[in-house]
TIDOTI-83900 format. One record per residue (C-alpha): y, x, z. Coordinates in pm, whole numbers, padded with zeros to 5 digits, always signed. Example, Ala and Ser with C-alpha at 12.3 -4.5 7.8 and 13.67 -1.06 7.14 Angstrom:
2
-00450+01230+00780/-00106+01367+00714/
REM end
This chain:
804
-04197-02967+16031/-04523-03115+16033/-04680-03211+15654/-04521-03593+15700/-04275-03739+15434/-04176-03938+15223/-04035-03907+14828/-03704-04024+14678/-03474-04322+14602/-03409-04548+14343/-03141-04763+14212/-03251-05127+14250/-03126-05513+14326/-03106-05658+14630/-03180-06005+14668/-03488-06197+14895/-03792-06332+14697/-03987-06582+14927/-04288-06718+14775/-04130-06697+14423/-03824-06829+14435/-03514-06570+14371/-03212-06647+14514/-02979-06379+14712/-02887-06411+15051/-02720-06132+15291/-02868-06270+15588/-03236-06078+15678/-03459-06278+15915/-03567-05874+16029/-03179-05771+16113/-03059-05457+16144/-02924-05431+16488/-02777-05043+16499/-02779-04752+16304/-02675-04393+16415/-02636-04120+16091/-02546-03756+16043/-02492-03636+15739/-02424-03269+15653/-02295-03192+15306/-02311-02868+15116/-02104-02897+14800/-02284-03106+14640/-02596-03106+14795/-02635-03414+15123/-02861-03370+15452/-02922-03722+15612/-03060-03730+15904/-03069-04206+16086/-03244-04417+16278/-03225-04760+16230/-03311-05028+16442/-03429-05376+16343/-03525-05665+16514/-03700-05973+16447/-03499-06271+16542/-03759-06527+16454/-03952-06753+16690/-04256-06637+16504/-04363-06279+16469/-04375-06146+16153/-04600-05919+15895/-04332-05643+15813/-04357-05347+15536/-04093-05083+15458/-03995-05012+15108/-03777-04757+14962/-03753-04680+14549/-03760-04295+14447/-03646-04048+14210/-03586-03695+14164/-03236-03602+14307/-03390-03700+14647/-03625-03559+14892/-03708-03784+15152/-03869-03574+15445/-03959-03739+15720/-04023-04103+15788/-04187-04283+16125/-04177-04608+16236/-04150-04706+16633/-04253-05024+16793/-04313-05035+17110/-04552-04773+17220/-04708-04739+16869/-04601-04500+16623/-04669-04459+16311/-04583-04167+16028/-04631-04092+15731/-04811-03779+15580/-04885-03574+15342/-05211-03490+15200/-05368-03316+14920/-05402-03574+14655/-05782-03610+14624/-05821-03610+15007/-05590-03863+15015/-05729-04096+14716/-06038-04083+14992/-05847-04212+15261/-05710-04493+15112/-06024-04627+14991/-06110-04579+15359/-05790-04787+15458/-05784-05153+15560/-05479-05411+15398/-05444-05217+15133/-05433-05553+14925/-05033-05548+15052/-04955-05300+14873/-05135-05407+14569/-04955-05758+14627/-04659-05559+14596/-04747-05354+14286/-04809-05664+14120/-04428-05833+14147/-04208-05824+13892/-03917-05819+14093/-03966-05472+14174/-03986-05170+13896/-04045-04832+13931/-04182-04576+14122/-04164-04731+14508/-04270-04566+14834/-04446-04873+15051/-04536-04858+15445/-04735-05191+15579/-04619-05128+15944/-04816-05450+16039/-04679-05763+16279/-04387-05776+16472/-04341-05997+16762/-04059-06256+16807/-03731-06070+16981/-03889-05718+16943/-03738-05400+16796/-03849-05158+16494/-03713-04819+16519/-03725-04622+16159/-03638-04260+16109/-03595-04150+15812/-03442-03767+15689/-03389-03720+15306/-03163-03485+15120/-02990-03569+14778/-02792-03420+14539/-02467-03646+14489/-02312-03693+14127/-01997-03569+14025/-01733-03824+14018/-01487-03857+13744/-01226-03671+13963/-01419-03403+14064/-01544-03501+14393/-01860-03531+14509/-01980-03894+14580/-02211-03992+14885/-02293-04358+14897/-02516-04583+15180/-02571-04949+15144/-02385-05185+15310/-02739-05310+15384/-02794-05019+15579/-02488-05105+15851/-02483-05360+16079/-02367-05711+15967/-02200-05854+16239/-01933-05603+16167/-01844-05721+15854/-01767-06090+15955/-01681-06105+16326/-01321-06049+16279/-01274-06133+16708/-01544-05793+16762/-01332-05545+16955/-01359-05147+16806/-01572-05042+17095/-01848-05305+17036/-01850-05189+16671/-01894-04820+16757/-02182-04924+16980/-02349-05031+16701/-02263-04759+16427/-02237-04384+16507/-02198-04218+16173/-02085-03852+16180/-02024-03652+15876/-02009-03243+15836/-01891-03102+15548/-01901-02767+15443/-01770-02532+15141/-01703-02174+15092/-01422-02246+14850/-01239-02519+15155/-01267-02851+15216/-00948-03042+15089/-00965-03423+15202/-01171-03738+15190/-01147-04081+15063/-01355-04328+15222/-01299-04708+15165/-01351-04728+15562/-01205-04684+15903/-01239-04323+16001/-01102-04027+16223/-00902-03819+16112/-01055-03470+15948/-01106-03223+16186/-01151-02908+16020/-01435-02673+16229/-01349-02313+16119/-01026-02172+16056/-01044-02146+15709/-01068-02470+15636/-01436-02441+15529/-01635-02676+15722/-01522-03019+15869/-01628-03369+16018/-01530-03711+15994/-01664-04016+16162/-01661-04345+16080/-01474-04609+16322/-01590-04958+16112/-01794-05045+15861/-01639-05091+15496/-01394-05412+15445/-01534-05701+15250/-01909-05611+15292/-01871-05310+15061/-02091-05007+15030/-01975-04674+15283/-01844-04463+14974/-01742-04107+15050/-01529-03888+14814/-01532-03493+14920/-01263-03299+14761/-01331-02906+14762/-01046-02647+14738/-00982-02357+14477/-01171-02390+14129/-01416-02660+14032/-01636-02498+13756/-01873-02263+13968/-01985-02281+14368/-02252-02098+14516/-02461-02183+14880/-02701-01910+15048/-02955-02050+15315/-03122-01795+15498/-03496-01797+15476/-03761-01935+15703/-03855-01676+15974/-04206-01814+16001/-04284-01756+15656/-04407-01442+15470/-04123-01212+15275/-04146-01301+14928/-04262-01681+14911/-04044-01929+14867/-03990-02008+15196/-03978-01655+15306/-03673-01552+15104/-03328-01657+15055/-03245-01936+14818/-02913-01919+14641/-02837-02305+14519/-02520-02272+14199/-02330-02600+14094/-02188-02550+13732/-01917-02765+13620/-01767-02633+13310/-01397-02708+13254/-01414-02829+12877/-01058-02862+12692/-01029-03155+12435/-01109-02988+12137/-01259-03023+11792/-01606-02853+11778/-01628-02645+11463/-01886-02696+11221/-02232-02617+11342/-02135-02762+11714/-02208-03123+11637/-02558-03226+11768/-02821-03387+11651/-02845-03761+11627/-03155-03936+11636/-03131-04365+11623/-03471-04538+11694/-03483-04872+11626/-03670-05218+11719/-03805-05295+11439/-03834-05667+11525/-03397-05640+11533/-03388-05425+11211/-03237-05697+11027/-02986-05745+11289/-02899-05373+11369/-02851-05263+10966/-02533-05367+10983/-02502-05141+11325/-02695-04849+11184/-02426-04870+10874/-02135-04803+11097/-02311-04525+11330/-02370-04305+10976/-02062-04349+10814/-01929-04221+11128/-02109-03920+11220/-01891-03592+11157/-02006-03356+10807/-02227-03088+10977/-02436-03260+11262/-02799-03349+11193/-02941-03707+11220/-03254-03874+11144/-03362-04293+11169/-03685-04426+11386/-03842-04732+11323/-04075-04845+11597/-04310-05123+11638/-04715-05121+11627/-04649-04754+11438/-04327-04626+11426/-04206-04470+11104/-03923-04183+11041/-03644-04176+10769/-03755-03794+10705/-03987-03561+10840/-03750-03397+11057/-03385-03426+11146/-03181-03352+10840/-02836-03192+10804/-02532-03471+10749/-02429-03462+10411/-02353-03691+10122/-02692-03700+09963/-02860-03714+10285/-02607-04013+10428/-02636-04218+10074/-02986-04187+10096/-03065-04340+10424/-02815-04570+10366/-03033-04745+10062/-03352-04713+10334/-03169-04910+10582/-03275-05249+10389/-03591-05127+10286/-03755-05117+10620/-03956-05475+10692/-03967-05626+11069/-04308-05541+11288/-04389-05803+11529/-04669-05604+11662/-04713-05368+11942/-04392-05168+12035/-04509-04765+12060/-04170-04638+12199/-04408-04374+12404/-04557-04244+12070/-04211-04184+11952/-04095-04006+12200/-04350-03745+12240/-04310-03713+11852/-03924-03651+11899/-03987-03396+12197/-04265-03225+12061/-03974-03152+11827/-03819-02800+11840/-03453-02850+11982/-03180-02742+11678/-02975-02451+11820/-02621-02556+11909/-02674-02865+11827/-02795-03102+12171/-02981-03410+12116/-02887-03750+12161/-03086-04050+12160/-02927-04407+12029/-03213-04664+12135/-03206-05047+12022/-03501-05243+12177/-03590-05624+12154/-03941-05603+12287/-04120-05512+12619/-04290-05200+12598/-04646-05325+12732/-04775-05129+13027/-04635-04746+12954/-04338-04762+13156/-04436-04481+13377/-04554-04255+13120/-04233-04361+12889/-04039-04207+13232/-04297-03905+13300/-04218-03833+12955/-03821-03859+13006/-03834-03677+13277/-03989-03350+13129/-03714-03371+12901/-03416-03444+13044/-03245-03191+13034/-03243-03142+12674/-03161-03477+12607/-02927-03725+12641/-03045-04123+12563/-02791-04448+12490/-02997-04749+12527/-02905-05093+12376/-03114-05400+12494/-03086-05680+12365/-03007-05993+12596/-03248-06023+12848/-03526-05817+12676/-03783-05762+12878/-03758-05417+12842/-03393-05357+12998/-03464-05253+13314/-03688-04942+13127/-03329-04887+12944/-03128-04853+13261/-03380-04574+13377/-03396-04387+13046/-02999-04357+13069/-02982-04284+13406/-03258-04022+13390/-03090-03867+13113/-02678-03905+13202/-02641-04150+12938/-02538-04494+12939/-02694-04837+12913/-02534-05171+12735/-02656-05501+12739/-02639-05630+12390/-02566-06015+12369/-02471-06110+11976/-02461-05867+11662/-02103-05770+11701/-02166-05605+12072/-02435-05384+11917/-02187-05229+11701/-01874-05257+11871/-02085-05058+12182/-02302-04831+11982/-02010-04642+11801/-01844-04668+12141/-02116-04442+12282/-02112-04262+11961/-01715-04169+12077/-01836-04016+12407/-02170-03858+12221/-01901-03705+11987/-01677-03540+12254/-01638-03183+12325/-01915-03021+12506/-02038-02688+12669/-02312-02495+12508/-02477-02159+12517/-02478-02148+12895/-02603-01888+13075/-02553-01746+13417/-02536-01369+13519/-02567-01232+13822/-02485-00895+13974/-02663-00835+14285/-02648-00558+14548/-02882-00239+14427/-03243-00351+14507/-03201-00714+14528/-03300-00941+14240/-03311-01336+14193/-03613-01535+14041/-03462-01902+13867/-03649-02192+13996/-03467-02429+13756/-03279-02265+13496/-02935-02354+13395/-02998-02618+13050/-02853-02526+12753/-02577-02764+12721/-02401-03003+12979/-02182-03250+12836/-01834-03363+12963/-01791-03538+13286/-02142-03394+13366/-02252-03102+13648/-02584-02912+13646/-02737-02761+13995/-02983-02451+13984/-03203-02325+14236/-03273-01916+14264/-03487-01744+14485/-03339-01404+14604/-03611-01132+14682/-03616-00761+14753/-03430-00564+15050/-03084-00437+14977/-03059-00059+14926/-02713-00143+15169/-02760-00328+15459/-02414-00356+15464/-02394-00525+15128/-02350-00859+15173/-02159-00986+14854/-02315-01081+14501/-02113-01222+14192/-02227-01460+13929/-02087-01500+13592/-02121-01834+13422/-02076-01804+12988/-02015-02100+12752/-01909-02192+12456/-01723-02541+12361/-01667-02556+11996/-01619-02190+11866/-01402-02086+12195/-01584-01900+12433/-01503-01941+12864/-01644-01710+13120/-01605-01738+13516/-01726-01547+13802/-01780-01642+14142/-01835-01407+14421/-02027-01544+14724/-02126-01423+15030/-02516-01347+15100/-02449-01386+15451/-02680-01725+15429/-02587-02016+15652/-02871-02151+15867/-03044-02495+15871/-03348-02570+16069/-03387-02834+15789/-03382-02626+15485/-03211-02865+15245/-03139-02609+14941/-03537-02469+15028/-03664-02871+15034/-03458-02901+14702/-03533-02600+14494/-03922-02672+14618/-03912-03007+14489/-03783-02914+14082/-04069-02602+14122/-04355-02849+14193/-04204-03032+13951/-04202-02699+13704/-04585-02672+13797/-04655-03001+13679/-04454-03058+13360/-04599-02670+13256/-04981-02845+13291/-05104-02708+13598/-05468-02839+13657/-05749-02736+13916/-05896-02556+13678/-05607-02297+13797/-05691-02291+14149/-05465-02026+14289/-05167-02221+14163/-05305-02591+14233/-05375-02423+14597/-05030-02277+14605/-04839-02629+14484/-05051-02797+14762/-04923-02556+15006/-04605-02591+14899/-04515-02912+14916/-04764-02946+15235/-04506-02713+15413/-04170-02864+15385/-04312-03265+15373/-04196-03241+14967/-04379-03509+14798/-04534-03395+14454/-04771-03491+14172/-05029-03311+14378/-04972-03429+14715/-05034-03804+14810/-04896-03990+15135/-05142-04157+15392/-04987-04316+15771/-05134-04278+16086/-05094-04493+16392/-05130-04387+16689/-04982-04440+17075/-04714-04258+17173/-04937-04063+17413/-05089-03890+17191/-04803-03777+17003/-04701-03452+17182/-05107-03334+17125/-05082-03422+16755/-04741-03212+16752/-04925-02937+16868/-05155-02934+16570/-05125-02659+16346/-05077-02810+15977/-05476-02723+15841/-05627-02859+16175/-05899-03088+16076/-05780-03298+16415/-05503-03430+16177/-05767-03628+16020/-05780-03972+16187/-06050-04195+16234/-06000-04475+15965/-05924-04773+16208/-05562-04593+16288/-05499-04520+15910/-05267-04780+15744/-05133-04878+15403/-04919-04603+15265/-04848-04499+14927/-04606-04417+14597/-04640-04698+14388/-04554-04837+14033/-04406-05159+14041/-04201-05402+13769/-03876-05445+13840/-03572-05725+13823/-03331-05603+13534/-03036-05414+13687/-03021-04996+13869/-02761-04852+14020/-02694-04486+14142/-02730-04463+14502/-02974-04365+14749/-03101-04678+14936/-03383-04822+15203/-03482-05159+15317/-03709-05337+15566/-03968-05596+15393/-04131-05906+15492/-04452-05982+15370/-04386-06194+15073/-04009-06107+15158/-03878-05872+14946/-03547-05753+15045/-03376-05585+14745/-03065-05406+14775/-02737-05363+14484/-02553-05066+14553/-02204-04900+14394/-02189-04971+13995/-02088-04732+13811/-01848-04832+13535/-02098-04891+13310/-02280-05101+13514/-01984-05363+13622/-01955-05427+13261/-02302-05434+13219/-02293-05708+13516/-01993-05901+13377/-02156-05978+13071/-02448-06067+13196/-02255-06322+13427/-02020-06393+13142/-02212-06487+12821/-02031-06466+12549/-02044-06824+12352/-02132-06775+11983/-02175-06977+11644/-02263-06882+11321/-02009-06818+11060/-02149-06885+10710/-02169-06577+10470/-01920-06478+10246/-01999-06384+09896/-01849-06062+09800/-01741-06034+09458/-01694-05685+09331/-01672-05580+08906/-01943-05280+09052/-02194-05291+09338/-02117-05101+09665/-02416-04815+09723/-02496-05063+10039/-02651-05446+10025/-02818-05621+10260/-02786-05991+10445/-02460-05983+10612/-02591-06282+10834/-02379-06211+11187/-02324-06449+11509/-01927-06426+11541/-01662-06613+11722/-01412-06862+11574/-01121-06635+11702/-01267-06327+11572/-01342-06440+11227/-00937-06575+11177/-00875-06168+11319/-01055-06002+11065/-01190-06027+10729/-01546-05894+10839/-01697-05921+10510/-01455-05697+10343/-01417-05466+10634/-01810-05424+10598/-01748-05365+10236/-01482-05076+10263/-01705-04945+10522/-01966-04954+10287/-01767-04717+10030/-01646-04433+10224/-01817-04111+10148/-01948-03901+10381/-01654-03670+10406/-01465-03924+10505/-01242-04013+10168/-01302-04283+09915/-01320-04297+09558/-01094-04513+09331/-01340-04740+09231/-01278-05095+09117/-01534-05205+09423/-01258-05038+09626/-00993-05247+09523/-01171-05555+09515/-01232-05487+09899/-00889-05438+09967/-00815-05754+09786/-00584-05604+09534/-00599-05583+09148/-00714-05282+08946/-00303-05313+08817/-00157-05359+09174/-00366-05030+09260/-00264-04853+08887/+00090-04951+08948/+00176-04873+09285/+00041-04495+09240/+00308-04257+09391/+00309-04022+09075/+00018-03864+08875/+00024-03552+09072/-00146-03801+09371/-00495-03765+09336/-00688-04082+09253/-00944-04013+09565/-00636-03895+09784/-00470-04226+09682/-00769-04458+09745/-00827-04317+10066/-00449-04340+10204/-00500-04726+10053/-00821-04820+10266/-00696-04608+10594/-00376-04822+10538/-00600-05089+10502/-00828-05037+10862/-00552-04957+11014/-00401-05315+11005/-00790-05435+11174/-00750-05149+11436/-00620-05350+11761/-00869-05601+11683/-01143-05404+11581/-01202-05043+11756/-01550-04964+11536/-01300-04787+11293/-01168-04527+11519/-01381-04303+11383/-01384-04375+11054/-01038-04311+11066/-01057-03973+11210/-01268-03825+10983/-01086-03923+10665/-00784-03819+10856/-00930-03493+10885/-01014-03496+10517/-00678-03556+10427/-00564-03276+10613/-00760-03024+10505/-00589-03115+10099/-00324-03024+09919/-00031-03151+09793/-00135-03521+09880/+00213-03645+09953/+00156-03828+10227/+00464-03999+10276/+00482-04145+09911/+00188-04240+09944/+00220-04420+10260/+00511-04615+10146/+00304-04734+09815/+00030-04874+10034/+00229-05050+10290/+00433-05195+09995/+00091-05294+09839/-00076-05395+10189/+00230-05568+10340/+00198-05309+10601/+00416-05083+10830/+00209-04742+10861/+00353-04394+11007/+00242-04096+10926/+00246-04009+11300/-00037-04328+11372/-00255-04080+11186/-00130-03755+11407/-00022-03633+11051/
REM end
């Protein structure tokens, strides 16, 4: 494989900007005519190999560019373009060289007319393949690989845009099977060494034909295109055990022994299996909420409910963020009460800063942070404001970290700054919410705090036992924690010669903890490596190691390893911070002598009339991502924008954007209480008519308020004056006088929440932890006490509604 190739994908919208106007439209004036695709899937890693064919059914011809967004699960390889008897490909060169080139280049102004539209954000890969007669066709090849995410059944999920099939199938319903089939050949091979079990795909297809007799490799093709103009989405459901599965590719027999290339790569897919459990004490994480501060006022009330329900044990600390951005301590402080009362009286202390908005600061503060054993971070973001022009360092920045991280973001309405939101989450597993009125931001942050708060694997390592003289090298190293729902893929390079030739099976033992229980499993694989011309799990585990070299620093100053990254990603077309693409055009004459090239030939270098617009570029972007690999043809001044499959998330991120909610402003409520609550700030909140006759939110805010940080409440006459009852009522209704007065109080105010539950779910966990209080005392007579505060609420409580 020559040096030629391009980078990743992106998640992106799809829509057609013409001389800025927006409006969506699945009709492209440059149709797509035909594709033909073969995909070969490894577990969980994908092999694509198409061709696509457009054509330009205007009278006119037309200035055309390709476009495709990137990131790092994906290593696009290889990309051309065919038209007629021209060809043009991109390349790869060293990134100075390259730099050269371009300034060499002619209509390079497209693809700075390209950078400069907000429609588009993050990092793009552009191709200005020039004009296009009326009635003429555009053949693009294009070869990537991708690592496909872990769907919430266990399968692993390959995705291709409906944008990327031919569109007369979808609506000619008189189109006979045949014609369709002429137009779309789409084969997929699938292959496991613990079985293949089935598929789901939401389209026609053949039936599965397994290939071998053991049921480990397979192929399906597609007979349509998917029903109501729907994205292709393939489910591939592997026999045996899901938490460990190992794939050998043999090495490449032109390169030396001991490079990367030259030995075998060993490519491990961990998926703990983590059982709903409590994590002890010391298991919790750490908690970090950064905050807007030009919202403060608005997410106080937010910030109130996140602490008081954050589990005794984790650690947590506040941001504030604007022109500076301030911390509630030094460093992330243990959970307790003094801690939690503490930040609690900051909350209203902290004045709004309309300034600047120095997220990036922040976060290199937070990760220059040592990492709190057993305890994995999570990130709770609220932003208002855009963050000026640091969106690609806010994501360089992400990146490096993301495996030690997990981020929630929570823009606010439109904010300028949502689309950088979406990508932090993505990047980092988490999730993304659209916040449109004061009661979303804390209904959806404690949500997230629910999932942040489930159980999760930690301590993982891997260990491997390996035939006598054979030893593996970890190109990315298994993280320290993966939470539920999640996978994590390593790379390892196996070198040495076996002291057996006949030994041809290793084992690897995967460790974790998830609370205080411990799990092991071992996997033993066959080094018997398959063989791919293509080298997917070499193309992958090359891609995180330039990646390695350039998070760990690596400058020219080091010029054995610069040289060696350069070579690297030179060999196997993997685009990396030290390589830069460039096309050539040139006449399909000349191709076979340019094939014949070796890769350092200084013929390669073309003379500056054939080179032509070609680069990664940082754009701005129109505010919604989505998780799927995706490609699309461009008109000049044409941008054709594709939506792919939303995750959860993301449809109800889309609904309410679709769907805003219609507010007004309830006045405030004066709270009367004989002593004030430890908490006091503007209660000033946007809610509903229907939702203030559900709930009493002043009081609820108020009991809130009161609970301690163990989860009980005190008898106090601020208590009772939230619950709307008398200091008599309270006195009175006491079971006996063996009933603790804080045992008694907080039976009252769980009583009390629980009657809001079904209308308001921010007290789920609130609940649970002075449940867990309660169990954890003595001789609290639950069941007189239950039946004194359901007389005294007007309530009908069961113990069992507590799991007690």
């Amino acid at each position: 494989m020559r040096p030629s190739g391009m980078l990743r994908k992106r998640r992106m919208y799809r829509g057609l900007f013409d001389r800025g106007i927006w409006f969506f439209s699945i009709y492209q004036e440059i149709q797509l005519e035909s594709v033909a695709v073969n995909v070969n899937i490894q577990d969980f890693v994908a092999d694509v190999e198409s061709k696509l064919f457009f054509r330009n059914k205007q009278q006119v011809s037309e200035e055309i560019m390709f476009v495709f967004p990137v990131d790092p699960d994906t290593v696009v390889y290889t990309f051309y373009a065919t038209m007629g008897d021209t060809r043009i490909e991109a390349m790869l060169w060293d990134k100075e060289e390259a730099q050269k080139l371009h300034k060499a280049t002619s209509g390079m102004e497209n693809l700075r007319y390209l950078q400069d539209q907000p429609d588009i954000w993050g990092p793009v890969f552009a191709c200005f393949l020039g004009t296009l007669p009326p009635n003429r066709d555009v053949a693009i090849n294009l070869c990537y690989i991708q690592e496909l995410p872990l769907h919430t059944d266990g399968a692993a999920l390959f995705c291709w845009s409906r944008y990327l099939l031919p569109q007369h199938t979808c609506f000619n319903w008189q189109i006979s099977e045949d014609e369709i089939l002429e137009n779309l050949h789409f084969r997929i091979c699938l292959q496991s060494a613990c079985g293949v079990s089935h598929v789901d795909i939401n389209s026609s297809h053949t039936p599965l034909q397994y290939t071998a007799p053991d049921q480990t490799s397979a192929e399906v093709s597609l007979k349509s295109t998917p029903w109501h103009f729907d994205d292709l989405q393939l489910l591939v459901y592997y026999k045996g055990p899901h938490n460990l599965s190992a794939v050998v590719e043999s090495r490449d027999p032109k390169a030396a022994p001991g490079s990367l290339l030259g030995d075998p790569v060993v490519m491990v897919t961990l998926k703990p299996s983590i059982p709903e459990v409590v994590p002890s004490t010391g298991q919790l994480g750490e908690f970090l909420f950064l905050i807007d501060c030009s919202l403060f006022q608005d997410a106080q009330n937010t910030l109130l409910f996140l602490l008081k329900s954050l589990p005794v044990g984790c650690y947590f600390n506040i941001y504030s963020f604007g022109a500076t951005f301030k911390a509630f301590y030094p460093q992330s402080v243990e959970y307790t009460q003094e801690s939690m009362d503490n930040a609690v009286r900051r909350l209203s202390s902290i004045c709004p800063d309309l300034g600047g908005c120095d997220l990036l600061g922040l976060l290199k503060t937070i990760y220059s942070t040592p990492l709190l054993h057993e305890h994995p971070r999570q990130l709770f973001i609220f932003i208002q404001r855009k963050v000026s022009s640091e969106e690609e360092a806010i994501m360089a920045e992400v990146h490096r970290y993301r495996d030690d991280q997990r981020c929630f973001c929570f823009p606010v309405n439109s904010c300028d700054s949502f689309n950088l939101c979406q990508a932090i989450s993505l990047e980092t597993k988490g999730e993304c919410v659209c916040i449109h009125s004061k009661l979303d931001m804390t209904s959806e942050a404690v949500k997230c705090l629910q999932q942040a708060l489930k159980p999760l694997a930690s301590e993982i390592s891997l260990h491997w036992d390996l035939p006598p003289g054979l030893e593996v090298t970890m190109i990315r190293k298994a993280p320290e924690s993966i939470f539920q729902g999640h996978q994590s893929i390593i790379y390892a390079q196996i070198h040495g010669q076996a002291q057996d030739p006949e030994a041809d099976v290793a084992a690897v033992t995967l460790k974790y903890l998830v609370g205080s229980q411990s799990f092991d499993y071992t996997l033993r694989f066959s080094l018997l490596p398959s063989a791919d011309d293509r080298l997917p799990v070499h193309r992958m585990a090359m891609m995180h190691l330039l990646w390695k070299l350039s998070r760990d620093g690596t400058s020219r100053s080091e010029k054995d390893i610069w040289q060696n990254a350069v070579t690297f990603s030179l060999s196997l077309g993997v685009q990396s911070p030290f390589t830069s693409s460039i096309a050539v055009r040139m006449e399909l004459m000349d191709t076979w002598h340019h094939d014949s090239l070796p890769l350092d030939s200084p013929m390669l270098l073309p003379p500056s009339h054939n080179l032509v617009p070609c680069q990664l570029l940082w754009c701005g972007f129109r505010p919604v991502w989505f998780n799927s690999t995706k490609f699309w043809m461009v008109q000049k001044f044409q941008f054709c924008l594709e939506m792919l499959h939303p995750k959860a998330s993301d449809a109800v991120v889309l609904t309410k954007l679709s769907s805003p909610r219609k507010e007004q402003e309830s006045p405030p409520e004066e709270l009367v209480m004989e002593e004030p609550p430890p908490f006091h700030i503007s209660w000033d909140w946007k809610i509903s008519p229907l939702s203030t006759r559900l709930c009493d939110f002043s009081s609820l805010r108020a009991v809130v308020a009161l609970q301690k940080a163990n989860g009980s409440w005190d008898l106090t006459s601020a208590l009772t004056s939230a619950l709307g009852l008398s200091k008599a009522e309270v006195k009175g209704q006491r079971p006996s006088k063996h009933v603790k007065p804080t045992a008694w109080a907080t039976v009252l105010a769980l009583v009390w929440l629980h009657r809001y539950k079904w209308r308001v779910s921010w007290s789920e966990l609130l609940e649970a932890k002075s449940c867990r209080w309660l169990r954890d005392q003595t001789e609290i007579h639950l069941d007189e006490c239950l039946e004194a505060a359901n007389s005294l609420l007007g309530c009908l409580v069961e113990p069992i509604s507590f799991r007690m």
